[in-house]
N, C-alpha and C positions, 0 to 999 in steps of 0.2 A: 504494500500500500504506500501511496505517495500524499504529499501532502495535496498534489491537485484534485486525489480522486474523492477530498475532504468538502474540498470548495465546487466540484464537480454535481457531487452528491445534494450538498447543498442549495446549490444555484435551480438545481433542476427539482427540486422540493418547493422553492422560494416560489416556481415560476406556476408549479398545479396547485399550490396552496395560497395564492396570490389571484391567480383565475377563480378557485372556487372563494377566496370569501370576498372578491365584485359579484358573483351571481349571489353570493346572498344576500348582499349588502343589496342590488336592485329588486333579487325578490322581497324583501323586508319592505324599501322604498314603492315601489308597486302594488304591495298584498291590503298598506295601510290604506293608499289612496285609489284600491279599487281598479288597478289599470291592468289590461294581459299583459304577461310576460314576455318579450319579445326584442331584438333586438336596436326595434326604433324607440323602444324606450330605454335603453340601458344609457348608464350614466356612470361618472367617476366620479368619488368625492373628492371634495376641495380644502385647502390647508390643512387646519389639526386633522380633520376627522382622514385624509390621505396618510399622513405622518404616523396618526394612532393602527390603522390598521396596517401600513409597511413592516413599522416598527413588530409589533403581533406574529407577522410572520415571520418575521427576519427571524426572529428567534426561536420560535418554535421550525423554523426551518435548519437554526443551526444547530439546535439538539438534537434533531433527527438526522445528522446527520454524521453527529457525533457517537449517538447511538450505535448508526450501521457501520461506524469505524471500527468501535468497540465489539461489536458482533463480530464482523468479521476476521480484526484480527484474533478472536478468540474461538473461530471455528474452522 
């Protein structure tokens, strides 16, 4: 194991973990105000609430990732 396969692992966690909490974060935005799901309505939040949810993931991306480092070197 290398240390890219660290940041590797990571990156690519950040980016399905990063995807799915926008679909929730529009499902949430959508469910409250009654609108279908769909991609003309999808939307990104803006300052903190963008910051709060990166932040969110960056880390529970870099534990998981640290996790399967540990797995692995341990199997």
């Amino acid at each position: 194991m290398t240390k890219n396969h660290f940041w590797l692992v990571s990156g690519v966690t950040f980016a399905v973990f990063f995807t799915e909490a926008l679909i929730h974060y529009n499902y949430g935005i959508l469910e409250s105000k009654n609108l279908p799901f769909s991609l003309s309505n999808f939307t990104f939040p803006h300052g903190k609430s963008l910051a709060k949810m990166s932040a969110i993931v960056i880390i529970a991306s870099a534990l998981s990732g640290a996790v399967i480092n540990r797995l692995e070197q341990k199997a």
